[in-house]
N, C-alpha and C positions, 0 to 999 in steps of 0.2 A: 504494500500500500504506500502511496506516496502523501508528502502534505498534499496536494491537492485533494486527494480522497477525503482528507476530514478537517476543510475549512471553506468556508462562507464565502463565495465569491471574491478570492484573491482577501482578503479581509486578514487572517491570520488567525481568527478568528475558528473557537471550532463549531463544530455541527450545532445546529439549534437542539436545545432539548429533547423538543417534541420528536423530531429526525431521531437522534441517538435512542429515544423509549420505545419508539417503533420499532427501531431494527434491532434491540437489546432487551429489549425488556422481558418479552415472554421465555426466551433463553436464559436470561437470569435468575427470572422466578423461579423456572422449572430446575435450575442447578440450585438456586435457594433452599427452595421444599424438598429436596433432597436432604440437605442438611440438616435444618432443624424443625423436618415433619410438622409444621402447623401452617397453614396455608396463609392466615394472620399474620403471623410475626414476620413469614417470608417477604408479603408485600411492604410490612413496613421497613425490612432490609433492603427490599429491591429500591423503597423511594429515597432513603438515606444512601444509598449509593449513587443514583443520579444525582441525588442534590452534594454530593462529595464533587462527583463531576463537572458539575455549574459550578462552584465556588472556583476548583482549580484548572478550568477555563482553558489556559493558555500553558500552560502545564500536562495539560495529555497529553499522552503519547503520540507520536505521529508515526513515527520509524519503525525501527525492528519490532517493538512489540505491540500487536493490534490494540486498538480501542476495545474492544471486548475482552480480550487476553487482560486489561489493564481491570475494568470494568468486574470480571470474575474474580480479581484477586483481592479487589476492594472487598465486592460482597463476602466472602469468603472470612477473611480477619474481621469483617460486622456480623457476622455467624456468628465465630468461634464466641466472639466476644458477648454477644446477647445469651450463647449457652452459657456461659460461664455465670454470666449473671441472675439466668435463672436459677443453675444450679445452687450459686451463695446466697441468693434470696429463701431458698427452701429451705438448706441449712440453718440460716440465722433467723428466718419465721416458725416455723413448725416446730412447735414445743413436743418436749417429749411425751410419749404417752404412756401411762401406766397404764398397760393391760389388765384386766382385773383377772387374774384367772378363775376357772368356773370352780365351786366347794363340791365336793364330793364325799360329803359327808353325809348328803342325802341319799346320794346314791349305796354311798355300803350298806346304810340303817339297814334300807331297802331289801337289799341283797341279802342283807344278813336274815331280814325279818322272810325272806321267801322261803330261805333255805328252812329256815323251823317248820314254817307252815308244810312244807314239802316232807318233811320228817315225820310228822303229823300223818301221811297220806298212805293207805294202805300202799303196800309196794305194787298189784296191780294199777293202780290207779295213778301213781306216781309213773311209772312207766309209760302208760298211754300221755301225760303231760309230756314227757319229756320226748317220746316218739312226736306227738303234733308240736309242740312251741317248738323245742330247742333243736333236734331233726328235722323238724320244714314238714315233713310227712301227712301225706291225706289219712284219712280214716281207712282209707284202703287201702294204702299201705300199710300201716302200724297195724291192723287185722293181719296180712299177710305175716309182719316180719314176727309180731306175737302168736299167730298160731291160733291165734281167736277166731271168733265173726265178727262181722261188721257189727251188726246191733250190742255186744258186747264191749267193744272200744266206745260205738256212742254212750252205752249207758255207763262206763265207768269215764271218760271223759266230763259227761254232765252230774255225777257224783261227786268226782273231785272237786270241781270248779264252785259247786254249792258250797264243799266242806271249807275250803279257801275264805270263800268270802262271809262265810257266818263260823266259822272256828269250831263248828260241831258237824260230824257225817249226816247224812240224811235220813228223817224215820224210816 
C-alpha cells in the first residue's frame, strides 16, 4: 500500500473515519468477539479503537504495516486490557461467600430411627421392604426372587408399611 492508498486527496491527511469503519470495522468486531466473547464490550473496543485512530490522525501507519494490521493490534492491547479489568473488578467486588453446609443430623436421627423400626418388622416383611424400596424390585419380582406369590409380597408389603407408621402390627 502506498501513502496515497490512505490519505484524502493529496491532503496528508488520512482516510475519513467513516471510510476507515466501513472497510474495518466488521473485521475488527469479528477478531474483537473473539476475544472477549461478549458482543457488548467488543463494540465498545471496536469504537475506542477508531476513536485511538482519529486522535492519532497523522501518525498511522502508511508503509510496511497496513492500517488494519495497525488497527488489530490496537484493538487487541484494549482487549487484553478490559479483560484484565474485568477480571480485578470481580476479585476486588465479590465478597467471599460462606457456604452454609447442609446439617445432617436430621438425616442420621432419621436413618437411625428407620433402622429400629425395620428391626421391629417381622423378617418376612422386612425383606419384601427391602426387595421393593432398596432393590428397585416390582412385586413381581420380589415374589419371584422370595419364592412366594404375588398376593403374599402384597399383603406382607401393606402389613409392614401399616406397622411402620403406627408402631404396632396389624389386628
Amino acid at each position: 500500500m502506498t501513502t496515497a492508498d490512505h490519505t484524502c486527496a493529496g491532503t496528508g491527511r488520512p482516510p475519513a473515519l467513516d471510510q476507515l469503519m466501513s472497510e474495518h470495522g466488521g473485521p475488527l468486531l469479528t477478531f474483537v468477539e473473539t476475544v472477549v466473547t461478549d458482543h457488548h464490550l467488543a463494540e465498545d473496543i471496536v469504537q475506542e479503537t477508531f476513536l485511538q485512530a482519529w486522535q492519532h490522525g497523522r501518525r498511522l501507519p502508511f508503509g510496511p504495516v497496513p492500517i488494519r494490521d495497525w488497527l488489530m493490534g490496537v484493538a487487541r492491547e484494549l482487549a487484553v486490557t478490559s479483560l484484565r479489568e474485568v477480571a480485578l473488578q470481580r476479585e476486588t467486588t465479590e465478597p467471599e461467600i460462606d457456604v452454609a453446609q447442609p446439617d445432617h443430623a436430621d438425616a442420621a436421627v432419621a436413618t437411625a430411627e428407620a433402622i429400629t423400626l425395620l428391626r421391629r418388622l417381622p423378617d418376612e416383611h422386612r425383606a419384601v421392604l427391602l426387595h421393593t424400596y432398596l432393590a428397585g424390585r416390582t412385586t413381581y419380582q420380589t415374589a419371584r426372587v422370595l419364592g412366594v406369590p404375588v398376593r403374599t409380597v402384597r399383603s406382607r408389603h401393606h402389613d409392614a408399611l401399616f406397622t411402620l407408621r403406627t408402631g404396632s402390627p396389624q389386628p
